[in-house]
N, C-alpha and C positions, 0 to 999 in steps of 0.2 A: 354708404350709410347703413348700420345696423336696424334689423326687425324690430328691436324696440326701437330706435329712435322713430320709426314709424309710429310705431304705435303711438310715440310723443304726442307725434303730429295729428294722427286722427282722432286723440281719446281727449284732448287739450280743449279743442273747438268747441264754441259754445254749441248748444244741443236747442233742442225744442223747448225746451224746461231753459232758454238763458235767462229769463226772468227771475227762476225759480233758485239758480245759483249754487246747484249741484256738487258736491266736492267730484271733481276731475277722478278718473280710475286710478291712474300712473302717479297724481303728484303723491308723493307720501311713499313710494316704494322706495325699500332703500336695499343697497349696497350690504351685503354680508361684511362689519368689520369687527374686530375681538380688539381687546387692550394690547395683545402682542401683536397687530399687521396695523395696529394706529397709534403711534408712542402721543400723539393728541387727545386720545380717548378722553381723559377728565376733562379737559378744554374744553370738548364739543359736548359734554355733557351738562355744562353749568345749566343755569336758568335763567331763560330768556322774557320768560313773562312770567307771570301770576295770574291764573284765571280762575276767580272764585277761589274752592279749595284746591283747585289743580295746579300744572305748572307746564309749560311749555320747555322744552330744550335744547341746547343748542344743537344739538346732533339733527332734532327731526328739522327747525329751521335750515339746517346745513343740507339734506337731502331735498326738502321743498324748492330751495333755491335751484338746487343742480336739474331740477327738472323745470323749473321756468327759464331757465336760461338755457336749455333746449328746447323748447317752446320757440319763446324770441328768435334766437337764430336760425331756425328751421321758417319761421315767419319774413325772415330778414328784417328784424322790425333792430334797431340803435339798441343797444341795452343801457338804461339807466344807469347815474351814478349807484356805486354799490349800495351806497347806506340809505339812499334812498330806495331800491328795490327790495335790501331785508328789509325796510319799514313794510312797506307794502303786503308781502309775505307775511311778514308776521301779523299783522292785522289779516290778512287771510286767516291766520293760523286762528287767530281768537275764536273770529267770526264763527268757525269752524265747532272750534270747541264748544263753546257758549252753547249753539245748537246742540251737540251731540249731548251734553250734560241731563241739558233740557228734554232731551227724547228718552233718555235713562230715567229723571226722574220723573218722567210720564208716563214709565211703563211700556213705553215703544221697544219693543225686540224685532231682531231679526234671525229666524229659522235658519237651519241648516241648509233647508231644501231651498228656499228661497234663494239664500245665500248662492247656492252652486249652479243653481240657474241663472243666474245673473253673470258669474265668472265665465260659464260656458256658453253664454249670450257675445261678450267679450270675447272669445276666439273666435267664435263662428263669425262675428264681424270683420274678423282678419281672416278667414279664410284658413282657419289653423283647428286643429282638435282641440282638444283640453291639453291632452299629453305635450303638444308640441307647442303649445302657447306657453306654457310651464316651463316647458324646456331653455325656449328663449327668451324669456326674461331672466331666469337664473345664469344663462350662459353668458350673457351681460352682466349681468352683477346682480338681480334684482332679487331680492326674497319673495318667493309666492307666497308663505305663509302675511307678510305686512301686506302682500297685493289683495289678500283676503279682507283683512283687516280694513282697509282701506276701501272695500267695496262696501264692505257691513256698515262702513260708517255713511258712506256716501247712499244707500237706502234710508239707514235710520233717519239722515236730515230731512230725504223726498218727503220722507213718510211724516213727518215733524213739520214740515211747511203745508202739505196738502192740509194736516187737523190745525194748527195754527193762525193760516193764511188761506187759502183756495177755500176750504170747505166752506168759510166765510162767505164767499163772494157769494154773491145772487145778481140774477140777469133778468130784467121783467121786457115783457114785449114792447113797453114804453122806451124802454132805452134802447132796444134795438131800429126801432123807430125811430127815434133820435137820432143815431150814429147816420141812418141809412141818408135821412135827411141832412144833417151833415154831411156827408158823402155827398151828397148830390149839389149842395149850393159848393161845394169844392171839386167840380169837376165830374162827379159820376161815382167818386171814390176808386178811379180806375188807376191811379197814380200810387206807383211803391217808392219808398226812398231808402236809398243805405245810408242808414247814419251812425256817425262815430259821437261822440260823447265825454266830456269831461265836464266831474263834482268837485266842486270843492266844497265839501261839508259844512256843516254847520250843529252845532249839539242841538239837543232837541228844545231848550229855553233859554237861545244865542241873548246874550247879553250887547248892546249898543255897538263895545268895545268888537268883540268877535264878530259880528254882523262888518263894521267898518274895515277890520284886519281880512273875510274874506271878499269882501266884494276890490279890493284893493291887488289881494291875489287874484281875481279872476281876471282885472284887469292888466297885470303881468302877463298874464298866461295868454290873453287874447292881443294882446300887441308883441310875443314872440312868433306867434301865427300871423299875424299881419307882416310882420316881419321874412317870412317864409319857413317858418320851424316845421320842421313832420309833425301833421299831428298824433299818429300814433306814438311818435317819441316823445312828444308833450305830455301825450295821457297817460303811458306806461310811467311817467318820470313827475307828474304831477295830480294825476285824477285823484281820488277819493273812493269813487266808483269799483263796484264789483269785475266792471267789465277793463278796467287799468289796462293791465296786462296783458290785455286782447288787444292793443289798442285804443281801446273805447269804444268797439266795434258792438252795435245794439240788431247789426240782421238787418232785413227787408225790413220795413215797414209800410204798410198802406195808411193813407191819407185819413182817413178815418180812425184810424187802429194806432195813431200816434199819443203818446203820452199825454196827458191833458195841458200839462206845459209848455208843450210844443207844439200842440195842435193848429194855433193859429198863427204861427210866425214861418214853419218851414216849409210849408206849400207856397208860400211868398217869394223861395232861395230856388236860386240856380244849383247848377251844376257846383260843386266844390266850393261853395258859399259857407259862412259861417255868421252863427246867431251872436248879439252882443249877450252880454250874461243874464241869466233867465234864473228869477228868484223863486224858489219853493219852498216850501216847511224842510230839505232836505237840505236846502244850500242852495249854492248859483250854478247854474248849470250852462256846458255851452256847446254848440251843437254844430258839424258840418255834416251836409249833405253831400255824402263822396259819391253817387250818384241817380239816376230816376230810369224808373223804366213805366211801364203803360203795362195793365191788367190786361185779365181773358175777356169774352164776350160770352155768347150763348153756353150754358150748361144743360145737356146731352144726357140721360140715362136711361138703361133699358131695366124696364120695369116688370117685373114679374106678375099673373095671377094664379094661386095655387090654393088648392085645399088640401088639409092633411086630417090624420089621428094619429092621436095622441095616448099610451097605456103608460101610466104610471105605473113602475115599480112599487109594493108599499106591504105592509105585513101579512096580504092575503095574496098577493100577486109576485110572485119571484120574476126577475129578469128571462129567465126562461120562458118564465109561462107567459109574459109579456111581447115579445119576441114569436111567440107560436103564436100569439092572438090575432097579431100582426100578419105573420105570413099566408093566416088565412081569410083574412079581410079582404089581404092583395092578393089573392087569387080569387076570389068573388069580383073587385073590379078587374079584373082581366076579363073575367068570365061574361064581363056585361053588366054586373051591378051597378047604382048609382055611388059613388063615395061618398058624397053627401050625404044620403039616405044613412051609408053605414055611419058616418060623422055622427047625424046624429044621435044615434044609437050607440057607439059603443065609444066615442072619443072623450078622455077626462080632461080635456081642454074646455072648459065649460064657457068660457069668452068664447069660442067660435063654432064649438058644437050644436049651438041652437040655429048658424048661419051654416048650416053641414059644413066646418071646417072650412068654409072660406074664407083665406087671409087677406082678401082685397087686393089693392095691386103692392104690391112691394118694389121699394126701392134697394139698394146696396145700401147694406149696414144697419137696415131696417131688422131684422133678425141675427140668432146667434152665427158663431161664423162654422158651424158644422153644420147647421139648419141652409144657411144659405150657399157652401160648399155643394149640398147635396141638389139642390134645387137649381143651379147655374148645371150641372153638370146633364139634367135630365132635358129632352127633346117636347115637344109640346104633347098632350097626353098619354105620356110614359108614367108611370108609377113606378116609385122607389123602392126598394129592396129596403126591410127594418133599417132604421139607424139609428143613433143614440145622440143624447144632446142631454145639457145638466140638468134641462125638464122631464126625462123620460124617453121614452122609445116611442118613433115615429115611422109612418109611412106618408107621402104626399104626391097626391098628381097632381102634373103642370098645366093650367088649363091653357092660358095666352102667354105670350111679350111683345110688348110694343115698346119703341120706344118715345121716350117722354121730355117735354121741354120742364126741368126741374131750375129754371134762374132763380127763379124767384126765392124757393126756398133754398137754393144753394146761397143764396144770395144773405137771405136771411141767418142760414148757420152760419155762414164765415164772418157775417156782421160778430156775431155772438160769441165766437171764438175769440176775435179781435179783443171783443168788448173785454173776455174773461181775462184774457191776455196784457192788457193794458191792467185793469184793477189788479192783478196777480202783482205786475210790475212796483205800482205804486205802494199798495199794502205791504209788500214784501220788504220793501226798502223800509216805509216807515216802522215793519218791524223789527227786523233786524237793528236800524238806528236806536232804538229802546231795548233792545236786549241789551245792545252793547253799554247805553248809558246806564242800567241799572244794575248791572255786573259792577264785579269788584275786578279789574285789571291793570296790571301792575308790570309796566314795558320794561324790563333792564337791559336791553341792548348796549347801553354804553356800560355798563356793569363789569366787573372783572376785569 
Protein backbone atom coordinates (compact mmCIF):
# COMPACT_ATOMS: atom_id res chain seq x y z
CA UNK A 1 0.00 0.00 0.00
CA UNK A 2 1.27 3.49 -0.79
CA UNK A 3 2.06 6.59 1.86
CA UNK A 4 -0.82 8.31 0.69
CA UNK A 5 -3.20 5.66 0.53
CA UNK A 6 -2.33 5.81 4.25
CA UNK A 7 -2.80 8.96 4.65
CA UNK A 8 -6.51 7.95 3.00
CA UNK A 9 -6.94 5.93 5.84
CA UNK A 10 -5.86 8.22 8.68
CA UNK A 11 -6.98 11.82 7.38
CA UNK A 12 -10.69 10.04 6.23
CA UNK A 13 -11.75 9.05 10.07
CA UNK A 14 -14.18 11.14 11.63
CA UNK A 15 -12.26 13.51 14.12
CA UNK A 16 -13.29 15.14 17.46
CA UNK A 17 -15.26 17.83 15.51
CA UNK A 18 -17.48 14.53 13.72
CA UNK A 19 -20.35 16.38 14.71
CA UNK A 20 -18.96 19.50 13.29
CA UNK A 21 -18.41 17.67 9.77
CA UNK A 22 -15.20 18.95 8.57
CA UNK A 23 -14.29 18.73 4.89
CA UNK A 24 -11.63 15.62 5.11
CA UNK A 25 -7.81 16.87 4.11
CA UNK A 26 -7.18 14.28 1.12
CA UNK A 27 -10.77 14.22 -0.45
CA UNK A 28 -10.59 16.97 -3.15
CA UNK A 29 -6.82 16.39 -4.03
CA UNK A 30 -6.52 15.55 -7.38
CA UNK A 31 -4.30 13.84 -10.01
CA UNK A 32 -2.14 16.12 -12.24
CA UNK A 33 -4.29 15.62 -15.82
CA UNK A 34 -3.93 18.21 -18.99
CA UNK A 35 -6.45 17.76 -22.15
CA UNK A 36 -3.54 15.88 -23.92
CA UNK A 37 -2.78 12.61 -21.04
CA UNK A 38 -7.07 12.72 -20.67
CA UNK A 39 -8.70 12.58 -24.36
CA UNK A 40 -12.04 12.63 -21.69
CA UNK A 41 -10.91 16.10 -20.35
CA UNK A 42 -14.45 17.95 -21.83
CA UNK A 43 -16.42 14.92 -20.51
CA UNK A 44 -15.24 15.08 -16.98
CA UNK A 45 -15.52 18.87 -17.12
CA UNK A 46 -19.34 19.21 -17.81
CA UNK A 47 -21.67 20.28 -14.95
CA UNK A 48 -22.79 18.29 -12.46
CA UNK A 49 -24.63 20.62 -10.24
CA UNK A 50 -25.59 24.19 -9.90
CA UNK A 51 -24.99 25.79 -6.51
CA UNK A 52 -26.48 29.18 -6.17
CA UNK A 53 -24.26 31.12 -8.67
CA UNK A 54 -21.56 28.32 -8.67
CA UNK A 55 -21.29 25.03 -10.47
CA UNK A 56 -19.85 21.79 -9.52
CA UNK A 57 -17.83 19.53 -12.09
CA UNK A 58 -17.56 16.67 -13.24
CA UNK A 59 -13.82 16.16 -12.94
CA UNK A 60 -13.76 17.46 -8.96
CA UNK A 61 -16.90 14.73 -8.46
CA UNK A 62 -14.56 12.28 -10.45
CA UNK A 63 -11.51 12.85 -8.00
CA UNK A 64 -14.00 12.93 -4.74
CA UNK A 65 -15.07 9.71 -5.67
CA UNK A 66 -11.57 8.08 -6.33
CA UNK A 67 -10.93 9.03 -2.88
CA UNK A 68 -13.93 7.51 -1.17
CA UNK A 69 -13.49 4.53 -2.79
CA UNK A 70 -10.28 4.33 -1.05
CA UNK A 71 -11.65 5.18 1.96
CA UNK A 72 -14.34 2.20 1.68
CA UNK A 73 -11.87 -0.31 0.64
CA UNK A 74 -9.22 0.45 3.02
CA UNK A 75 -12.23 0.10 5.58
CA UNK A 76 -13.40 -3.20 3.96
CA UNK A 77 -16.70 -1.63 4.13
CA UNK A 78 -19.10 -3.29 0.27
CA UNK A 79 -18.89 -0.33 -1.99
CA UNK A 80 -22.35 0.93 -2.99
CA UNK A 81 -24.05 0.74 -6.23
CA UNK A 82 -22.22 3.52 -8.38
CA UNK A 83 -25.02 5.93 -8.90
CA UNK A 84 -25.92 5.76 -5.70
CA UNK A 85 -22.39 6.64 -4.07
CA UNK A 86 -22.04 9.77 -6.77
CA UNK A 87 -25.34 10.84 -5.33
CA UNK A 88 -23.99 10.80 -2.09
CA UNK A 89 -20.72 12.48 -3.03
CA UNK A 90 -22.20 14.99 -4.76
CA UNK A 91 -24.52 16.04 -2.00
CA UNK A 92 -21.23 16.13 -0.03
CA UNK A 93 -20.02 18.21 -2.76
CA UNK A 94 -22.95 20.89 -2.20
CA UNK A 95 -23.00 20.65 1.27
CA UNK A 96 -19.67 21.69 1.06
CA UNK A 97 -19.92 24.27 -1.17
CA UNK A 98 -23.08 26.01 0.27
CA UNK A 99 -20.69 26.34 3.39
CA UNK A 100 -17.61 27.67 1.91
CA UNK A 101 -19.89 30.43 -0.19
CA UNK A 102 -21.40 31.42 3.03
CA UNK A 103 -17.87 31.86 4.91
CA UNK A 104 -16.82 34.10 1.79
CA UNK A 105 -19.66 36.01 1.87
CA UNK A 106 -19.14 36.47 5.64
CA UNK A 107 -15.85 37.66 5.34
CA UNK A 108 -14.29 34.63 6.84
CA UNK A 109 -10.61 34.27 5.44
CA UNK A 110 -7.86 32.21 5.92
CA UNK A 111 -4.13 33.59 6.26
CA UNK A 112 -1.23 32.31 4.81
CA UNK A 113 0.34 31.61 8.13
CA UNK A 114 -2.43 29.85 9.41
CA UNK A 115 -2.86 28.01 6.32
CA UNK A 116 0.88 26.51 6.56
CA UNK A 117 0.34 25.61 9.89
CA UNK A 118 -2.12 23.59 9.53
CA UNK A 119 -0.53 21.60 6.39
CA UNK A 120 2.54 21.14 8.54
CA UNK A 121 0.31 19.99 11.45
CA UNK A 122 -0.58 17.27 8.64
CA UNK A 123 2.84 15.86 8.18
CA UNK A 124 3.92 16.04 11.48
CA UNK A 125 0.83 13.60 12.13
CA UNK A 126 2.38 11.28 9.54
CA UNK A 127 5.56 11.45 10.85
CA UNK A 128 6.94 13.29 7.69
CA UNK A 129 8.34 17.02 7.21
CA UNK A 130 6.65 19.35 5.01
CA UNK A 131 9.28 18.52 2.22
CA UNK A 132 8.64 14.83 2.33
CA UNK A 133 4.79 14.90 2.80
CA UNK A 134 4.86 16.93 -0.53
CA UNK A 135 7.04 14.78 -1.97
CA UNK A 136 4.56 11.96 -1.53
CA UNK A 137 1.58 12.99 -2.43
CA UNK A 138 2.71 14.31 -5.83
CA UNK A 139 4.75 11.12 -6.36
CA UNK A 140 1.30 9.54 -6.33
CA UNK A 141 -0.42 11.75 -8.40
CA UNK A 142 -1.66 14.28 -5.88
CA UNK A 143 -1.20 18.19 -6.52
CA UNK A 144 0.02 19.99 -3.33
CA UNK A 145 -1.04 23.11 -4.70
CA UNK A 146 -5.44 21.65 -4.56
CA UNK A 147 -3.95 19.82 -1.21
CA UNK A 148 -3.68 23.51 -0.11
CA UNK A 149 -6.60 24.53 -1.31
CA UNK A 150 -8.44 21.98 0.07
CA UNK A 151 -7.05 22.53 3.58
CA UNK A 152 -8.08 26.46 3.26
CA UNK A 153 -11.42 25.31 2.52
CA UNK A 154 -11.77 22.75 5.28
CA UNK A 155 -10.73 25.80 8.05
CA UNK A 156 -12.91 28.17 6.39
CA UNK A 157 -16.05 25.75 7.22
CA UNK A 158 -14.47 25.12 11.08
CA UNK A 159 -14.37 28.62 11.31
CA UNK A 160 -18.02 29.03 9.53
CA UNK A 161 -19.73 26.47 11.92
CA UNK A 162 -18.08 27.52 15.29
CA UNK A 163 -19.77 31.57 14.30
CA UNK A 164 -22.99 29.92 12.80
CA UNK A 165 -23.47 26.98 15.13
CA UNK A 166 -21.10 26.41 18.38
CA UNK A 167 -20.86 29.90 19.30
CA UNK A 168 -24.68 29.57 19.72
CA UNK A 169 -24.75 27.03 22.06
CA UNK A 170 -24.89 28.00 25.83
CA UNK A 171 -24.52 25.39 28.79
CA UNK A 172 -26.19 26.73 32.21
CA UNK A 173 -25.42 24.75 35.52
CA UNK A 174 -29.07 23.69 35.16
CA UNK A 175 -28.45 21.46 32.49
CA UNK A 176 -25.60 20.16 33.57
CA UNK A 177 -27.58 19.15 36.51
CA UNK A 178 -29.91 17.54 34.55
CA UNK A 179 -27.76 15.48 32.31
CA UNK A 180 -25.73 14.38 35.71
CA UNK A 181 -29.25 13.23 36.91
CA UNK A 182 -29.99 11.63 33.89
CA UNK A 183 -26.88 9.93 34.05
CA UNK A 184 -27.61 8.63 37.27
CA UNK A 185 -31.36 7.30 36.93
CA UNK A 186 -29.52 5.43 33.79
CA UNK A 187 -26.92 3.68 35.49
CA UNK A 188 -24.29 6.26 36.78
CA UNK A 189 -23.88 7.40 33.21
CA UNK A 190 -20.81 4.93 33.29
CA UNK A 191 -22.07 3.19 30.04
CA UNK A 192 -20.56 4.19 26.33
CA UNK A 193 -22.08 2.82 23.24
CA UNK A 194 -20.73 2.63 19.60
CA UNK A 195 -23.37 3.49 17.47
CA UNK A 196 -23.89 3.37 13.77
CA UNK A 197 -26.68 5.49 12.29
CA UNK A 198 -28.92 5.70 9.48
CA UNK A 199 -31.18 9.11 8.00
CA UNK A 200 -33.49 9.14 5.96
CA UNK A 201 -34.19 12.78 5.55
CA UNK A 202 -36.93 14.50 5.43
CA UNK A 203 -37.18 18.54 4.04
CA UNK A 204 -37.64 20.96 6.51
CA UNK A 205 -41.84 21.40 5.86
CA UNK A 206 -42.30 17.44 4.85
CA UNK A 207 -45.60 17.36 3.21
CA UNK A 208 -48.11 14.04 4.41
CA UNK A 209 -47.05 12.57 1.11
CA UNK A 210 -43.01 12.56 1.86
CA UNK A 211 -43.35 12.00 5.63
CA UNK A 212 -45.46 8.52 4.39
CA UNK A 213 -42.71 7.97 1.22
CA UNK A 214 -39.97 8.20 4.13
CA UNK A 215 -41.17 6.26 6.92
CA UNK A 216 -42.06 3.44 4.16
CA UNK A 217 -38.29 3.67 3.20
CA UNK A 218 -37.07 3.29 6.64
CA UNK A 219 -39.08 0.44 6.88
CA UNK A 220 -37.20 -1.17 3.88
CA UNK A 221 -34.19 -0.43 5.20
CA UNK A 222 -34.88 -1.90 8.79
CA UNK A 223 -36.17 -5.27 7.34
CA UNK A 224 -33.00 -5.57 4.94
CA UNK A 225 -31.25 -5.58 8.55
CA UNK A 226 -33.43 -7.80 9.94
CA UNK A 227 -32.92 -9.70 7.09
CA UNK A 228 -28.93 -9.77 8.01
CA UNK A 229 -27.80 -6.80 5.57
CA UNK A 230 -24.24 -5.03 6.76
CA UNK A 231 -25.23 -2.26 8.23
CA UNK A 232 -22.43 -0.20 7.30
CA UNK A 233 -23.35 -1.35 3.56
CA UNK A 234 -26.86 -0.17 4.25
CA UNK A 235 -25.79 3.20 5.52
CA UNK A 236 -23.08 3.83 2.83
CA UNK A 237 -25.89 2.74 0.17
CA UNK A 238 -28.77 4.33 1.88
CA UNK A 239 -28.22 7.01 4.88
CA UNK A 240 -28.83 10.57 4.29
CA UNK A 241 -26.53 11.21 7.14
CA UNK A 242 -23.15 13.09 6.96
CA UNK A 243 -21.74 10.02 8.54
CA UNK A 244 -23.03 7.49 5.25
CA UNK A 245 -19.86 6.79 4.01
CA UNK A 246 -18.34 5.96 7.36
CA UNK A 247 -20.70 3.67 7.82
CA UNK A 248 -22.91 5.44 9.95
CA UNK A 249 -20.44 5.19 12.41
CA UNK A 250 -21.29 8.32 15.19
CA UNK A 251 -17.99 7.23 17.91
CA UNK A 252 -18.36 6.26 21.61
CA UNK A 253 -21.10 7.66 23.07
CA UNK A 254 -22.04 7.91 26.86
CA UNK A 255 -25.36 7.33 28.12
CA UNK A 256 -26.00 10.73 29.01
CA UNK A 257 -24.30 12.48 25.96
CA UNK A 258 -26.54 10.46 23.50
CA UNK A 259 -28.62 12.39 21.02
CA UNK A 260 -31.99 13.63 22.58
CA UNK A 261 -33.59 11.03 20.19
CA UNK A 262 -31.99 8.28 21.27
CA UNK A 263 -31.54 9.04 24.64
CA UNK A 264 -34.26 6.86 25.84
CA UNK A 265 -34.52 4.06 23.65
CA UNK A 266 -30.63 2.83 23.29
CA UNK A 267 -29.60 2.23 26.99
CA UNK A 268 -32.84 -0.27 26.47
CA UNK A 269 -30.57 -2.29 23.39
CA UNK A 270 -28.18 -4.95 23.74
CA UNK A 271 -25.28 -5.72 22.07
CA UNK A 272 -25.83 -5.30 18.14
CA UNK A 273 -29.49 -4.41 18.69
CA UNK A 274 -31.30 -2.10 16.47
CA UNK A 275 -33.83 0.75 17.12
CA UNK A 276 -37.42 0.67 15.03
CA UNK A 277 -37.26 4.23 13.15
CA UNK A 278 -37.05 7.25 15.43
CA UNK A 279 -38.87 10.45 14.04
CA UNK A 280 -37.24 13.98 14.37
CA UNK A 281 -37.56 17.38 12.57
CA UNK A 282 -34.59 15.74 10.53
CA UNK A 283 -36.19 12.52 9.41
CA UNK A 284 -36.48 8.75 10.82
CA UNK A 285 -33.66 7.84 12.08
CA UNK A 286 -32.29 4.27 12.87
CA UNK A 287 -29.76 3.25 15.29
CA UNK A 288 -27.56 -0.04 16.11
CA UNK A 289 -25.58 -0.44 19.04
CA UNK A 290 -22.40 -2.25 17.49
CA UNK A 291 -21.18 -2.19 21.04
CA UNK A 292 -20.90 -1.06 25.07
CA UNK A 293 -18.34 -0.75 27.35
CA UNK A 294 -18.30 0.69 31.25
CA UNK A 295 -16.67 4.05 32.14
CA UNK A 296 -13.68 5.23 34.56
CA UNK A 297 -14.16 5.67 38.31
CA UNK A 298 -12.14 8.06 40.60
CA UNK A 299 -10.50 11.19 38.93
CA UNK A 300 -6.89 11.81 40.36
CA UNK A 301 -5.02 15.18 39.85
CA UNK A 302 -2.01 16.66 41.30
CA UNK A 303 -2.61 20.19 42.14
CA UNK A 304 -0.38 22.76 42.27
CA UNK A 305 0.10 26.01 44.95
CA UNK A 306 2.21 28.74 43.58
CA UNK A 307 2.78 32.60 43.70
CA UNK A 308 4.27 34.52 41.02
CA UNK A 309 4.98 38.33 39.41
CA UNK A 310 3.95 39.49 36.86
CA UNK A 311 5.96 42.94 34.60
CA UNK A 312 4.09 43.83 31.81
CA UNK A 313 5.83 44.82 28.93
CA UNK A 314 4.07 48.34 27.87
CA UNK A 315 5.33 51.87 26.61
CA UNK A 316 7.43 52.79 29.70
CA UNK A 317 8.67 49.23 30.45
CA UNK A 318 10.74 47.41 27.45
CA UNK A 319 10.96 43.60 27.52
CA UNK A 320 14.41 44.18 28.65
CA UNK A 321 13.86 46.13 31.24
CA UNK A 322 11.11 43.66 32.29
CA UNK A 323 13.23 40.69 32.26
CA UNK A 324 15.99 42.70 34.64
CA UNK A 325 13.18 43.61 37.11
CA UNK A 326 12.60 40.13 37.28
CA UNK A 327 15.99 38.71 37.59
CA UNK A 328 16.27 40.88 40.56
CA UNK A 329 13.21 40.24 42.50
CA UNK A 330 14.38 36.45 42.05
CA UNK A 331 17.47 36.92 43.55
CA UNK A 332 15.96 38.80 46.56
CA UNK A 333 13.73 35.62 47.05
CA UNK A 334 16.69 33.43 47.02
CA UNK A 335 18.28 35.71 49.28
CA UNK A 336 15.41 35.20 51.84
CA UNK A 337 12.81 37.72 50.90
CA UNK A 338 9.21 37.05 51.14
CA UNK A 339 7.61 36.78 47.37
CA UNK A 340 4.61 37.73 48.40
CA UNK A 341 5.71 40.84 50.10
CA UNK A 342 7.62 41.50 46.68
CA UNK A 343 4.02 40.44 44.78
CA UNK A 344 2.65 42.92 46.40
CA UNK A 345 4.82 45.50 45.55
CA UNK A 346 5.94 45.22 42.41
CA UNK A 347 3.56 42.46 40.38
CA UNK A 348 0.91 44.08 37.49
CA UNK A 349 -1.23 41.24 38.09
CA UNK A 350 -3.54 43.20 40.18
CA UNK A 351 -6.12 40.03 40.72
CA UNK A 352 -3.44 38.45 42.75
CA UNK A 353 -1.05 40.90 43.77
CA UNK A 354 -3.18 42.08 46.78
CA UNK A 355 -3.02 38.11 47.79
CA UNK A 356 1.01 38.43 47.21
CA UNK A 357 0.71 36.57 43.95
CA UNK A 358 -1.11 33.62 45.33
CA UNK A 359 -2.76 31.54 42.69
CA UNK A 360 -4.37 29.03 45.06
CA UNK A 361 -4.26 25.57 44.18
CA UNK A 362 -4.17 24.87 40.67
CA UNK A 363 -5.29 22.17 38.68
CA UNK A 364 -3.86 21.08 34.89
CA UNK A 365 -5.35 23.38 32.37
CA UNK A 366 -6.20 25.82 34.86
CA UNK A 367 -3.45 28.18 33.43
CA UNK A 368 -1.78 28.97 30.02
CA UNK A 369 0.35 26.06 28.76
CA UNK A 370 3.80 28.05 29.08
CA UNK A 371 2.68 29.26 32.62
CA UNK A 372 1.95 25.74 33.52
CA UNK A 373 4.93 24.12 31.38
CA UNK A 374 7.15 26.15 33.71
CA UNK A 375 5.56 25.47 36.92
CA UNK A 376 5.26 21.18 36.49
CA UNK A 377 8.83 21.58 35.70
CA UNK A 378 9.83 23.47 39.13
CA UNK A 379 10.49 21.27 42.68
CA UNK A 380 8.64 22.57 45.64
CA UNK A 381 10.15 26.13 46.64
CA UNK A 382 12.32 26.55 43.58
CA UNK A 383 11.79 29.93 41.81
CA UNK A 384 11.77 30.34 38.17
CA UNK A 385 14.22 31.72 36.04
CA UNK A 386 12.01 34.91 33.86
CA UNK A 387 9.68 33.51 31.47
CA UNK A 388 7.33 34.75 29.06
CA UNK A 389 3.59 34.08 28.46
CA UNK A 390 1.03 36.22 26.13
CA UNK A 391 0.32 38.13 29.63
CA UNK A 392 3.84 39.25 30.21
CA UNK A 393 6.96 38.14 31.83
CA UNK A 394 6.88 36.14 34.87
CA UNK A 395 8.70 34.59 37.73
CA UNK A 396 6.88 32.04 40.24
CA UNK A 397 7.61 29.91 43.35
CA UNK A 398 6.14 26.57 43.98
CA UNK A 399 4.99 26.68 47.33
CA UNK A 400 3.02 22.76 47.65
CA UNK A 401 1.50 19.62 45.55
CA UNK A 402 -0.92 17.54 46.70
CA UNK A 403 -2.73 15.39 45.08
CA UNK A 404 -6.42 15.96 44.73
CA UNK A 405 -9.81 13.83 44.33
CA UNK A 406 -11.06 16.22 41.30
CA UNK A 407 -14.54 13.51 40.31
CA UNK A 408 -16.61 15.79 40.95
CA UNK A 409 -15.62 18.47 38.77
CA UNK A 410 -14.13 16.17 36.33
CA UNK A 411 -17.32 14.92 36.37
CA UNK A 412 -19.06 17.91 35.86
CA UNK A 413 -16.73 19.28 32.68
CA UNK A 414 -17.21 16.02 30.82
CA UNK A 415 -21.09 16.33 31.63
CA UNK A 416 -20.55 19.79 29.85
CA UNK A 417 -18.54 18.72 27.12
CA UNK A 418 -21.18 15.87 26.29
CA UNK A 419 -23.91 18.47 26.67
CA UNK A 420 -21.80 20.90 24.03
CA UNK A 421 -21.34 17.99 21.99
CA UNK A 422 -24.78 16.61 21.64
CA UNK A 423 -26.31 20.49 20.99
CA UNK A 424 -23.38 21.09 18.37
CA UNK A 425 -24.68 17.70 16.71
CA UNK A 426 -28.31 18.51 16.59
CA UNK A 427 -27.98 22.43 15.64
CA UNK A 428 -25.60 21.48 13.07
CA UNK A 429 -27.71 19.14 11.39
CA UNK A 430 -30.72 21.46 11.57
CA UNK A 431 -28.47 23.85 9.92
CA UNK A 432 -26.94 22.57 7.48
CA UNK A 433 -30.79 20.96 6.56
CA UNK A 434 -31.81 24.88 5.88
CA UNK A 435 -28.85 26.07 4.14
CA UNK A 436 -29.44 23.32 1.74
CA UNK A 437 -33.16 23.99 1.55
CA UNK A 438 -32.89 27.59 0.99
CA UNK A 439 -29.99 27.32 -1.74
CA UNK A 440 -30.71 27.16 -5.26
CA UNK A 441 -29.20 23.55 -6.40
CA UNK A 442 -29.55 22.24 -9.41
CA UNK A 443 -28.23 18.07 -9.67
CA UNK A 444 -27.59 17.14 -13.33
CA UNK A 445 -26.00 13.94 -12.94
CA UNK A 446 -28.03 12.22 -15.39
CA UNK A 447 -27.29 15.31 -17.70
CA UNK A 448 -25.07 14.84 -20.95
Amino acid sequence: MSRASTFFRRMLQPTGWTACLLVTCLAGAHPRETAAQSPSFVELNRIVAIVNDDVIVESELHLRLRTIKAQLRQAGTAMPPEEVLRTQVLERLVIERLQIQLAQSNGIRVGAEALNRAVSNVAQKNNLSLAQFKEILERDGFDFGKFREDMRNEILIARLQRRQVENRITISDRDIDNFLATAERQGGGESEYLLQHILISLPEEPSSEQIAEGRARADRVISQLKEGADFAEVAAEESDGQQALEGGSLGWLKTAGLPTIFAEVVPTLGKDEITDPLRSPSGFHIVKVADIRGGAGRHLVTQTRARHILVQPNELTTEAEAVSRLTTLRIRVENGEDIGELARAHSDDRGTAIQGGDLGWVSPGDTVPNFERMMDSLDVGEVSEPFETRFGWHILQVNERREHDDTEQAKRANAAEQIRRRKMDEELQNWLRQLRDEAYVELRLDAG
